[in-house]
C-alpha positions as CSV (number, residue, x, y, z in Angstrom):
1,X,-56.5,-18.7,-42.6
2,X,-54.2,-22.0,-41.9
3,X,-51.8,-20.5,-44.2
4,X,-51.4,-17.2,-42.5
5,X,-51.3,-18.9,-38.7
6,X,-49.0,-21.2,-40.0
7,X,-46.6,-18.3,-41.5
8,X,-47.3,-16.3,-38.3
9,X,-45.9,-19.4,-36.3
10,X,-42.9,-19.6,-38.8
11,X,-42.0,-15.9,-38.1
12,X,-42.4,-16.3,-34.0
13,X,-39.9,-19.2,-33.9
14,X,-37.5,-17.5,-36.4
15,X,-38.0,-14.1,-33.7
16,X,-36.9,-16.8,-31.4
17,X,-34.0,-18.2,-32.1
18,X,-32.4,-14.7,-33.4
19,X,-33.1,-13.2,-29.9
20,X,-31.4,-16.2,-28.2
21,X,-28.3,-16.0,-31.0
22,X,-28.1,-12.3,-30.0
23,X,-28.2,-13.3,-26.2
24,X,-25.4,-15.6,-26.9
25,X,-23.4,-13.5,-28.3
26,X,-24.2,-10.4,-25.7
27,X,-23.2,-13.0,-23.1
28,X,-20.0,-13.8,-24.7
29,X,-18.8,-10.5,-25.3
30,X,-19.8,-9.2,-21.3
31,X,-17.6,-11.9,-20.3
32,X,-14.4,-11.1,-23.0
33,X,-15.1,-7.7,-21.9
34,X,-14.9,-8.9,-17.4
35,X,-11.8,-11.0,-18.5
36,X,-10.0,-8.3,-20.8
37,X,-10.9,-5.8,-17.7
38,X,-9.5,-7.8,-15.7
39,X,-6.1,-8.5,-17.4
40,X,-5.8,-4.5,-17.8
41,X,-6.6,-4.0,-14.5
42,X,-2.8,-4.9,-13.8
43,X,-0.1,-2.7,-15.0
44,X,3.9,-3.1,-14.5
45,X,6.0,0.1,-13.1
46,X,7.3,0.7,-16.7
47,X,3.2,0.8,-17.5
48,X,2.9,-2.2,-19.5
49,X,0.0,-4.8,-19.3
50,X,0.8,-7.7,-17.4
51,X,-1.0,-10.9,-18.9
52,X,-4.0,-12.2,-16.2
53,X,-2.7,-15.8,-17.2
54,X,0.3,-15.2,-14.5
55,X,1.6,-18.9,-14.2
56,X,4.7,-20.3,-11.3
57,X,3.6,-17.6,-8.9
58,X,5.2,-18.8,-5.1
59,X,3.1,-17.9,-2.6
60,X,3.8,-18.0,1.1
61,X,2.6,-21.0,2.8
62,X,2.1,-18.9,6.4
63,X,-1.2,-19.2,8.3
64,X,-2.4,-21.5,5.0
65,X,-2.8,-18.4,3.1
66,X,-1.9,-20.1,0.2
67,X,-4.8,-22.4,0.7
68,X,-7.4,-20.2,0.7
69,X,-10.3,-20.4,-1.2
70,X,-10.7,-18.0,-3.9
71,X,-12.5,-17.3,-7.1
72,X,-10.9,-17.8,-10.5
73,X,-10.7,-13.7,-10.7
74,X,-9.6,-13.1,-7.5
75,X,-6.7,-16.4,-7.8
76,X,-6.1,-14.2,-11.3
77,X,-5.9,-10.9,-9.3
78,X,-3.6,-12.3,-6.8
79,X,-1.0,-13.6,-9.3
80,X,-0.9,-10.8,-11.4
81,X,-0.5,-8.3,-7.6
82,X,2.3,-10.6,-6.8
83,X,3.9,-11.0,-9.9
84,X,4.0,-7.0,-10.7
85,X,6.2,-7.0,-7.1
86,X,8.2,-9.5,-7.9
87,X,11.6,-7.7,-7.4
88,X,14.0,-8.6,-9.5
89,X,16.7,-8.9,-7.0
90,X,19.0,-11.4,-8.6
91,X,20.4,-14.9,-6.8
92,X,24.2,-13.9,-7.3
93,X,25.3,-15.9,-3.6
94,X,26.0,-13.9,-0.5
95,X,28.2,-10.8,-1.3
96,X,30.5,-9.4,1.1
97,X,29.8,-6.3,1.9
98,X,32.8,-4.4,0.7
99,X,31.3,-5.6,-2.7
100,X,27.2,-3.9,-2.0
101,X,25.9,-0.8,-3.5
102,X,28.1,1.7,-1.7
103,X,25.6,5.5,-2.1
104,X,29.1,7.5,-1.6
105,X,30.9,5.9,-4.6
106,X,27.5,5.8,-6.8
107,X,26.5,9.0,-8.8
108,X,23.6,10.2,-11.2
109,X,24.1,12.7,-14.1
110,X,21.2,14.8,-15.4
111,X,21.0,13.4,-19.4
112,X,19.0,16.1,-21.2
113,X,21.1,19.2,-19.3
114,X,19.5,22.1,-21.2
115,X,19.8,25.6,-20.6
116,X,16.1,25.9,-19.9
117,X,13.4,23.6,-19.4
118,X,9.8,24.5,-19.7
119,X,6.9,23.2,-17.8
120,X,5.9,20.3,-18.7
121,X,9.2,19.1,-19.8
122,X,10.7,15.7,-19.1
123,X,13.5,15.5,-17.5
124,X,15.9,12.3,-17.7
125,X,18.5,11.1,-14.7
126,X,20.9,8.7,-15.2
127,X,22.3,7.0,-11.6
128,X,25.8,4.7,-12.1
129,X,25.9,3.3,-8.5
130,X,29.2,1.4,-8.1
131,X,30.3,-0.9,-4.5
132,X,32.7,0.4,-1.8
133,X,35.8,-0.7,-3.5
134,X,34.4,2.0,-6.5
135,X,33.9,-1.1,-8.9
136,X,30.9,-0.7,-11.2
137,X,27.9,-3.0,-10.1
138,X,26.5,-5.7,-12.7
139,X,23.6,-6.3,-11.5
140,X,20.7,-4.8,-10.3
141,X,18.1,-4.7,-7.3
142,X,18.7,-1.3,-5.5
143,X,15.9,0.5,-3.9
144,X,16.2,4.3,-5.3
145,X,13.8,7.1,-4.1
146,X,14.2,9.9,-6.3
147,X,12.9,13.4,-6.3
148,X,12.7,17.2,-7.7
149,X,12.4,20.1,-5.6
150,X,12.2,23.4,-4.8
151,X,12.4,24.5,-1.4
152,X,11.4,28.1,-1.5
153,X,8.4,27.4,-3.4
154,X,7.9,24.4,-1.0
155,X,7.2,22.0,-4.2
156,X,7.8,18.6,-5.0
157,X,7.7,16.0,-7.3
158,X,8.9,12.2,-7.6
159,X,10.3,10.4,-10.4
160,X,10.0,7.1,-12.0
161,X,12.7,4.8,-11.8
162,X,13.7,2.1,-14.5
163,X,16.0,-0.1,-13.1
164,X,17.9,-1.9,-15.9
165,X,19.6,-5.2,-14.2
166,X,23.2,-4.0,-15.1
167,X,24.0,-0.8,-12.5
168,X,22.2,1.2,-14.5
169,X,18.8,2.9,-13.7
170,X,16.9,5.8,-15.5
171,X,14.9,8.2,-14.0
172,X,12.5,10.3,-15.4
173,X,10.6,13.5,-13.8
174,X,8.1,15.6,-15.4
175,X,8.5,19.5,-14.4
176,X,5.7,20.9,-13.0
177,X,6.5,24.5,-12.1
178,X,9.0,27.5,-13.1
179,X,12.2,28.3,-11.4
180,X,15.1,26.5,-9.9
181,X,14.6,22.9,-9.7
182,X,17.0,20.5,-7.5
183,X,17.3,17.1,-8.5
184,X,17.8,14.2,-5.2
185,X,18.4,10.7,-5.2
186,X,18.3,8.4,-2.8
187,X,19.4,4.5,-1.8
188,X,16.8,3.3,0.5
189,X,18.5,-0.2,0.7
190,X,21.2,-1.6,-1.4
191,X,19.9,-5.1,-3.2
192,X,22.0,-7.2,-0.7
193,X,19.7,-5.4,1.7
194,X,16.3,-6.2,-0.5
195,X,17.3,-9.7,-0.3
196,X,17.2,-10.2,3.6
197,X,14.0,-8.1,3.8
198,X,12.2,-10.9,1.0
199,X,13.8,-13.3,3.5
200,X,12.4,-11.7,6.6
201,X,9.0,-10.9,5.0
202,X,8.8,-14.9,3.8
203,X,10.4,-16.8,6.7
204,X,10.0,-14.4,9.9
205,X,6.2,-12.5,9.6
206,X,6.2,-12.7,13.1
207,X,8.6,-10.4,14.3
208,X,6.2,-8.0,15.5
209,X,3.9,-9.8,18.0
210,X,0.6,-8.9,19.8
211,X,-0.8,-9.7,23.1
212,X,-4.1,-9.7,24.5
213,X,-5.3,-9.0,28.5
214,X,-8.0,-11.4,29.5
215,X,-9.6,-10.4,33.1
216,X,-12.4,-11.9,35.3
217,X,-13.0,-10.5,38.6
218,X,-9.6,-10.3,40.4
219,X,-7.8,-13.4,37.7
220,X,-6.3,-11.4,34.7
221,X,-3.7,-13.3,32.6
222,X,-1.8,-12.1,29.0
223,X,-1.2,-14.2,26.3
224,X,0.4,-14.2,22.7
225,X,-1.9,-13.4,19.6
226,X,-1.4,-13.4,15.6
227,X,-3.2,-13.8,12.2
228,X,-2.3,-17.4,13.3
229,X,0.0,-19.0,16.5
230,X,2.6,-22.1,15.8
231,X,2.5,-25.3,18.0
232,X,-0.5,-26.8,19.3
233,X,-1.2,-25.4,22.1
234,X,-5.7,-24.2,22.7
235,X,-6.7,-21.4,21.0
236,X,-9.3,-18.6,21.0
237,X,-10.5,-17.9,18.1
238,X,-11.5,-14.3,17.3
239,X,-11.8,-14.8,13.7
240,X,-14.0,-12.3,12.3
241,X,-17.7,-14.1,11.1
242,X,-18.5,-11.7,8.0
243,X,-15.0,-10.8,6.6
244,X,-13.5,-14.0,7.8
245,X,-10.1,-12.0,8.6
246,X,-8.4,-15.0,11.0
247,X,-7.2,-13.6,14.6
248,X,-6.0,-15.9,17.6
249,X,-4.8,-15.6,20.8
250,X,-2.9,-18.4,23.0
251,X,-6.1,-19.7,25.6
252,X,-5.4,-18.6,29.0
253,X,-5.2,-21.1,31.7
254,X,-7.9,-20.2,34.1
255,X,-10.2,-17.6,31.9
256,X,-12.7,-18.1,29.0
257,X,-11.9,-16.7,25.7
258,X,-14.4,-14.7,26.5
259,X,-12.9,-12.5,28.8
260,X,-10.4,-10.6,26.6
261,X,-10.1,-7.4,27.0
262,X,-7.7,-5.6,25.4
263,X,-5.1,-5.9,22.6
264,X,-1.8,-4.8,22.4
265,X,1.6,-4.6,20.6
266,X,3.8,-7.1,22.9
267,X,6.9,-5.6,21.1
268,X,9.8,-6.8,17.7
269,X,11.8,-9.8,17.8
270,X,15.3,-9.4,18.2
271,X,18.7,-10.7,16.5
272,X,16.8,-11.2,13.2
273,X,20.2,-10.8,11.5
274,X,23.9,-12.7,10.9
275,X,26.6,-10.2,11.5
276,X,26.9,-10.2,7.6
277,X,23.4,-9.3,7.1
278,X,23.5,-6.3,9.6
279,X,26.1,-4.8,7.4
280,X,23.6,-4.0,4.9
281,X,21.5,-1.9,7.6
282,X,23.9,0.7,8.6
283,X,22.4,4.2,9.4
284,X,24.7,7.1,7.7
285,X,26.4,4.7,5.4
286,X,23.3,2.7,3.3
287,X,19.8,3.4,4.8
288,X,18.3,5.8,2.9
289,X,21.4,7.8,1.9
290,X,22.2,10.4,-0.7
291,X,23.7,9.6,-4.4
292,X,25.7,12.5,-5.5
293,X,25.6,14.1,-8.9
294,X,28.4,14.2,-10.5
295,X,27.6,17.9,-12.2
296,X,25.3,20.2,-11.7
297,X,22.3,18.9,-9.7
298,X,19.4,21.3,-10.6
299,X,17.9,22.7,-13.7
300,X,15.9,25.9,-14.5
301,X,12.0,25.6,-15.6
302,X,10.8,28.9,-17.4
303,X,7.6,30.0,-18.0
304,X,-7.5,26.4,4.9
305,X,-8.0,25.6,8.0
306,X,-11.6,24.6,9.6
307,X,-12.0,27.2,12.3
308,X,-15.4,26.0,12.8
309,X,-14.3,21.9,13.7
310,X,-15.0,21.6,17.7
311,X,-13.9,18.3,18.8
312,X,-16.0,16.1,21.5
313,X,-13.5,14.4,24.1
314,X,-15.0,10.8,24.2
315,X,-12.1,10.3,26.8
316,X,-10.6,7.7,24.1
317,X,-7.2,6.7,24.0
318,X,-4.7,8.7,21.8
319,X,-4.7,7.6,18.2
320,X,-6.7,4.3,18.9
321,X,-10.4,6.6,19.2
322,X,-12.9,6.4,18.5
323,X,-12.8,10.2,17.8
324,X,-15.7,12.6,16.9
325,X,-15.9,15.9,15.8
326,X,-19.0,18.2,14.6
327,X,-18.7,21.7,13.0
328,X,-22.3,22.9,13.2
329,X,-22.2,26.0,10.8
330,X,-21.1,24.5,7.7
331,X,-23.1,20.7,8.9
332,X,-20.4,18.4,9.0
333,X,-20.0,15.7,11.6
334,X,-16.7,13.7,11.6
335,X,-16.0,10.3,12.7
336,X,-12.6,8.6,13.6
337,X,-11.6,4.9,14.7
338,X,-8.9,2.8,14.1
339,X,-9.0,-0.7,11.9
340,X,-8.9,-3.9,13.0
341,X,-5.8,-6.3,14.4
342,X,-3.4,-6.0,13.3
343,X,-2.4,-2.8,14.8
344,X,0.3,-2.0,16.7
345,X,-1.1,0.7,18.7
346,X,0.1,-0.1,23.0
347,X,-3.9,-0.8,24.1
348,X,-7.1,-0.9,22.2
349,X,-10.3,-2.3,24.1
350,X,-11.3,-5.5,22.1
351,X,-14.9,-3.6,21.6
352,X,-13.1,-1.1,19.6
353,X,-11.0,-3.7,17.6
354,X,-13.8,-3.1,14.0
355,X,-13.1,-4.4,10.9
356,X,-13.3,-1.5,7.9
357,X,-15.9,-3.6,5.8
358,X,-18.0,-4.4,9.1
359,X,-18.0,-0.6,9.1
360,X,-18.6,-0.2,5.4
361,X,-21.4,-2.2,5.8
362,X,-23.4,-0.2,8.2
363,X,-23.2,3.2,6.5
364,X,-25.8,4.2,4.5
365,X,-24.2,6.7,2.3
366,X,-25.4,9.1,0.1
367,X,-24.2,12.7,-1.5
368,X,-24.0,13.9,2.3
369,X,-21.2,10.9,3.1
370,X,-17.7,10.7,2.9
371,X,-15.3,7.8,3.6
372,X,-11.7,8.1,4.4
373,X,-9.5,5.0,4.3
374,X,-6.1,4.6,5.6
375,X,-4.9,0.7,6.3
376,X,-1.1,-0.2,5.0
377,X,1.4,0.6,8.1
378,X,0.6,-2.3,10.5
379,X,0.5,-4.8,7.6
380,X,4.0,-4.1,6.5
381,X,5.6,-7.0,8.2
382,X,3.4,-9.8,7.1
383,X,3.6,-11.6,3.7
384,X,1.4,-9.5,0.7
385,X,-1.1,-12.4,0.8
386,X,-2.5,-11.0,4.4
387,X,-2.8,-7.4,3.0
388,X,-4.4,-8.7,0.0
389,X,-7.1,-10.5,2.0
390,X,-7.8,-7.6,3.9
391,X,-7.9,-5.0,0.7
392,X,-9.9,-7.4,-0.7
393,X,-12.5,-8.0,2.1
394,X,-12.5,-3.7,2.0
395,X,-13.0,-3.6,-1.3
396,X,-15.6,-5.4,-1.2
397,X,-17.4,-3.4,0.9
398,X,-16.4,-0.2,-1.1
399,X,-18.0,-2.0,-3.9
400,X,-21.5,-2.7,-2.0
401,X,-21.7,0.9,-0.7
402,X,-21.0,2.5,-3.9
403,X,-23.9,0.3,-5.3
404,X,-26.0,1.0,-3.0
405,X,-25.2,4.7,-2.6
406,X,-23.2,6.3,-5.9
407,X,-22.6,9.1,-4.8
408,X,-21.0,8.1,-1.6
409,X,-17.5,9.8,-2.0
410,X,-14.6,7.2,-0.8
411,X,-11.2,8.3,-0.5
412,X,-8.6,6.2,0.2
413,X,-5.0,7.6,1.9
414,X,-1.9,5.7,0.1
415,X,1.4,4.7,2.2
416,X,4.0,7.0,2.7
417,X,7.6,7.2,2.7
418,X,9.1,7.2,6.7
419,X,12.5,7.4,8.4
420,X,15.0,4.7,8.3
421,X,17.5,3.1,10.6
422,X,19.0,-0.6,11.3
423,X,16.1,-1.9,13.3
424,X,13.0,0.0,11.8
425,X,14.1,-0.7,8.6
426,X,13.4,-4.7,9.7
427,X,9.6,-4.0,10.4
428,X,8.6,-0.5,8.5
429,X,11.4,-0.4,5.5
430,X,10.2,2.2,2.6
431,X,10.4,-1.3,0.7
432,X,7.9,-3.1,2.3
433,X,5.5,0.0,2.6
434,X,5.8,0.0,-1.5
435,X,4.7,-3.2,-1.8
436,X,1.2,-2.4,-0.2
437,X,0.9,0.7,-1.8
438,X,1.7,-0.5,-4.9
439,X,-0.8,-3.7,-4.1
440,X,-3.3,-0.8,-2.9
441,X,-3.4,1.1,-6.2
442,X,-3.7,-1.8,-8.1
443,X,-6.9,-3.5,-6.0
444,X,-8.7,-0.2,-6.5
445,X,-8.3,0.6,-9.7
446,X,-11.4,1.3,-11.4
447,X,-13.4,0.8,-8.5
448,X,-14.8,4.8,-8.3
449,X,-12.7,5.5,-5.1
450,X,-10.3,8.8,-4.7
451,X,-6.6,8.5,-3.6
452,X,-4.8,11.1,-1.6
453,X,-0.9,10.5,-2.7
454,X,1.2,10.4,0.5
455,X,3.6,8.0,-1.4
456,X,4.2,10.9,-3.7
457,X,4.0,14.0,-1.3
458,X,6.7,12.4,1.4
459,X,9.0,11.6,-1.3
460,X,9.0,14.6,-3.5
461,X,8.7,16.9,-0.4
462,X,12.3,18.9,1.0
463,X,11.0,17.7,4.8
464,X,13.1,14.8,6.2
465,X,10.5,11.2,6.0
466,X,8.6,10.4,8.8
467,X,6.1,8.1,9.7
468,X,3.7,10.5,10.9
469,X,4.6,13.4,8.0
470,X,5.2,17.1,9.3
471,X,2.5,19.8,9.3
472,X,2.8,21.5,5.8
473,X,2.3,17.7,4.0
474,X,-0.5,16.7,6.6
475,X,-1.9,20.4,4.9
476,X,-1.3,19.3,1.5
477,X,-2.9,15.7,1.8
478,X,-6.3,17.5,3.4
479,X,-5.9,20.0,0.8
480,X,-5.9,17.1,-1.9
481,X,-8.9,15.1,0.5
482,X,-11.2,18.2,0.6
483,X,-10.6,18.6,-3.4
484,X,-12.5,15.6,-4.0
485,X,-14.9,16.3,-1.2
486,X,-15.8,19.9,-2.7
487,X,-14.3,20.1,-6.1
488,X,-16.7,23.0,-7.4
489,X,-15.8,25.0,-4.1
490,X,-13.1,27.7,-4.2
């Protein structure tokens, strides 16, 4: 009997340790697996892997962003975002301007120029661009926007640009429908012109500021408010105390900090550039200009409304809400409000100033729910890091819900292209607004969220770019929203 207890015993504690071996190797390959997700979480715009050990990454020292305290995957996260925007706009000294990208002088050719395409086909563009004296540039930098078309059909498409350091960049477009298909390229800014946006994005965030109205009785007195205020003067501190997104606003002299009211857009600094620099911003000459082809510019590709929606007039302000709308035969009830500071919108009521993961949080979710996100345009004049924070404070959020309630449907609305001239281009360029939406695609990968491409349907679309698209892509972004909503329904 002591033999077999004692052989028993010998077969427990050999049980034993092979389940804790097997746990230690389970462990181990979960977290290979969390780190390799992790590093292929990142991808460059030629689609290539960037490594998660990202090391000499600058960041921007405002508001002590740089000093934040973050996890080792979200330090990893914010190296690899800023190193896959890194432009590579190269140091070549301050270039006169007779010697920039001129758009008139450049020119594309279309490489693969068969005599029919079919769908599906790739199509290759070469651009040349050259300076105003015709010289051939040797380096790179540019900002292209580039596009296929076909106005009748009212189709679009972008392209992918390769820019290769040397003058040169490749295009490449993928044809999606039959018939006559235009081909458009565009400089956005020159390089010389990316290079005093990086400075204005590193050294001036503040050019947009805010202001807040603090009343008590008959006192009321306004006062200058950021992400964070220089000098040393008091402050009130409207930090937010779950997402920890930092707001202040210069004390007022006779009221509390308690007695704000309202924020506000207090307006864009002025005389942000040298004479030189302004050069670089010229409307009808290089902001968002035309290349020329030079041959043909086109190939050949062979082969609803809710009626029901009445809206409740909450006497809110226009575009700050909150808005709400209820369409009682088909069961839907739709809610509106806008994000929290910063946002540039003339007046919000401080009340109304929510955070999108304080409103995350409270939704239940559920197979019923759906979540529309759209936060990028009021960021663009900050350094990445502040959009970064608040993404990642969203995401957060998206995560929780999701958890909580799978089938929860989130869809998020990406940036889109706008119009361009001297002064917007200082606060709203296309080139900032790719930054974030490039930094948005990436934080959300993999996360079980929907996007609606406004990048893509702006740019590829015949309709001149503006902030607030036209009608027909407003159309094709709910058509695109309600596809995920209802993707069995015809």
């Amino acid at each position: 009997m002591w033999t077999n207890f004692f052989k028993l015993r010998l077969f427990c504690c050999l049980l034993a340790v092979l389940m804790v071996v097997v746990l230690v190797i389970n462990v181990t390959q979960v977290e290979y697996l969390d780190h390799e997700t992790v590093s292929a979480t990142f991808i460059d715009s030629s689609g290539q892997f960037i490594s998660s050990q990202v090391t000499g990454i600058s960041r921007n020292p405002y508001c002590g962003y740089d000093q934040q305290t973050l996890s080792s995957q979200e330090r990893m996260e914010e190296d690899s975002l800023l190193a896959a925007l890194h432009r590579q706009v190269p140091d070549v000294g301050p270039v006169p301007f007779v010697k920039s990208t001129d758009p008139s002088s450049s020119y594309f050719v279309i490489l693969n120029s068969a005599a029919f395409f079919q769908v599906g086909s790739q199509l290759e563009v070469l651009v040349h661009v050259q300076d105003f004296q015709r010289k051939p540039k040797k380096y790179g930098g540019d900002y292209l926007q580039a596009r296929i078309h076909s106005p009748k059909l009212q189709a679009g498409a972008v392209g992918r640009v390769v820019d290769y350091q040397n003058g040169f960049y490749k295009v490449f477009f993928t044809l999606l429908w039959p018939g006559k298909v235009k081909v458009s390229i565009f400089l956005v800014h020159p390089s010389e012109g990316i290079r005093v946006l990086q400075r204005l994005q590193e050294d001036k965030p503040d050019r947009v500021y805010f202001k807040s109205l603090f009343r008590s009785g008959r006192i009321s007195e306004t006062t200058e408010c950021n992400v964070c205020l220089p000098g040393n003067l008091p402050l009130c501190n409207f930090t937010d105390l779950y997402t920890g997104e930092p707001w202040f606003c210069f004390k007022p002299k006779k009221l509390p900090c308690s007695s704000r009211i309202t924020h506000f857009k207090g307006g864009y600094l002025k005389g942000l550039l040298t004479a030189a620099e302004s050069a670089f911003f010229q409307s009808g000459v290089n902001i968002k200009m035309p290349i020329n082809s030079s041959g043909p510019d086109w190939v050949t590709v062979i082969p609803r409304r809710i009626k029901d929606l009445v809206e409740f007039n909450l006497g809110s302000p226009k575009n700050v809400g909150p808005f709400l709308a209820v369409d009682q035969k088909h069961n839907i009830l739709l809610k509106y409000r806008c994000h929290g500071p910063p946002i540039r919108f003339t007046t919000v009521f401080s009340s109304e100033l929510h955070y999108v993961a304080n409103e995350l949080n409270g939704i239940v979710g559920g197979k019923n729910t759906v979540v529309a996100i759209a936060v990028w345009s009021h960021f663009s004049t900050f350094p990445l890091e502040v959009y970064i924070r608040r993404l990642r404070n969203i995401r957060r959020a998206v995560v929780r819900l999701l958890d909580r309630s799978p089938k929860t449907v989130v869809v998020i609305r990406t940036a889109n292209a706008q119009e361009l001239g001297p002064e917007v281009s200082l606060f709203n360029s296309d080139w900032y607004n790719f930054q974030l939406d490039t930094i948005l695609r990436r934080m959300f990968s993999g996360v079980g969220v929907y996007l609606v491409d406004a990048w893509e349907m702006t740019l590829a679309h015949y309709l001149p770019h503006k902030l607030h698209p036209d009608e027909v892509i407003v159309k094709n972004q709910l058509d695109m929203f309600l596809s995920f909503v209802c993707p069995l329904e015809t």
